[in-house]
N, C-alpha and C positions, 0 to 999 in steps of 0.2 A: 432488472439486469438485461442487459445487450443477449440477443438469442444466437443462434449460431450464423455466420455471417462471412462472405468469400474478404470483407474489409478488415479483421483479424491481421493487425501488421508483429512480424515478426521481432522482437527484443533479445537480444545476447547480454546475460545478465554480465555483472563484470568482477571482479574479484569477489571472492567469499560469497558469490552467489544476489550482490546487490544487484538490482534493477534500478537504473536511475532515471525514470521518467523524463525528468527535467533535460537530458542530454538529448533524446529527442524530439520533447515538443517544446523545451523553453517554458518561459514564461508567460501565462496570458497577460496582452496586451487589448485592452489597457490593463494595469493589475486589478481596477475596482474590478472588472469579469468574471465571475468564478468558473471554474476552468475544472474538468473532470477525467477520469482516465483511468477504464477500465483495465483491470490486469487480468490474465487464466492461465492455466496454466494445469498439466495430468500427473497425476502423482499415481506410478504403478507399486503397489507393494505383493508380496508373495504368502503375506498374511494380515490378518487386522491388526492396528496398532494404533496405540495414539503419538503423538510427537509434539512438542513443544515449538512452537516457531518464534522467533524472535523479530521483532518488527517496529522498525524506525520511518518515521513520517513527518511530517510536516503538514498544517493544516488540519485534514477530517479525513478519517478511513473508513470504509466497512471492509470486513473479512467474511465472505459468502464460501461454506465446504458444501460439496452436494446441494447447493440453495437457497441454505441455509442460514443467515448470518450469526455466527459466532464470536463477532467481537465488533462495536466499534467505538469510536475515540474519538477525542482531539486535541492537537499541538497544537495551538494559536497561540503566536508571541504578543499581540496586539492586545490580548484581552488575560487579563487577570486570574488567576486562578486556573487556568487552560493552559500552561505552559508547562510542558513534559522538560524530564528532566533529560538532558543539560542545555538550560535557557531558550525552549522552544526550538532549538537545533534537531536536525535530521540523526539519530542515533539507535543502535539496538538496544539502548536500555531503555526506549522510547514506553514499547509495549509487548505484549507477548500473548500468545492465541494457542489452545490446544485444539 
């Protein structure tokens, strides 16, 4: 994982809290490229809890809490059996992380 860093660009997520990467870096070109992009983001709470998150992708995720990864996946349309539901589309019923 990326260390703390002044190149941290700011993202304003957009309805219901989606982040949509693709709006500002596009596509890698050429698409063969595989193309990465780290997200962080502080979560303050006033006691311990756990919480469910729901989580729509495209491609491969890892989900890092405290370091740690706690979930990761893949939606790939291109290959068989890798295709989250609904048809490798970007969706929150993609996956889910406590």
């Amino acid at each position: 994982m990326p260390g703390p860093s002044p190149e941290w660009k700011t993202l304003i997520t957009e309805r219901k809290g989606l982040a949509n990467i693709s709006r500002v870096y596009g596509r890698p070109l050429p698409e063969s490229t595989r193309a990465v992009a780290w997200l962080k983001t502080t979560i303050t709470s006033d006691r311990k809890q756990t919480k469910k998150v729901d989580i729509g992708w495209t491609r491969e995720l890892w989900v890092f809490v405290n370091g740690k990864l706690v979930y990761a996946d893949k939606n790939l349309f291109e290959v068989d059996g890798s295709r989250k539901f609904p048809d490798a589309r970007c969706s929150l019923e993609n996956g889910a992380a406590m």
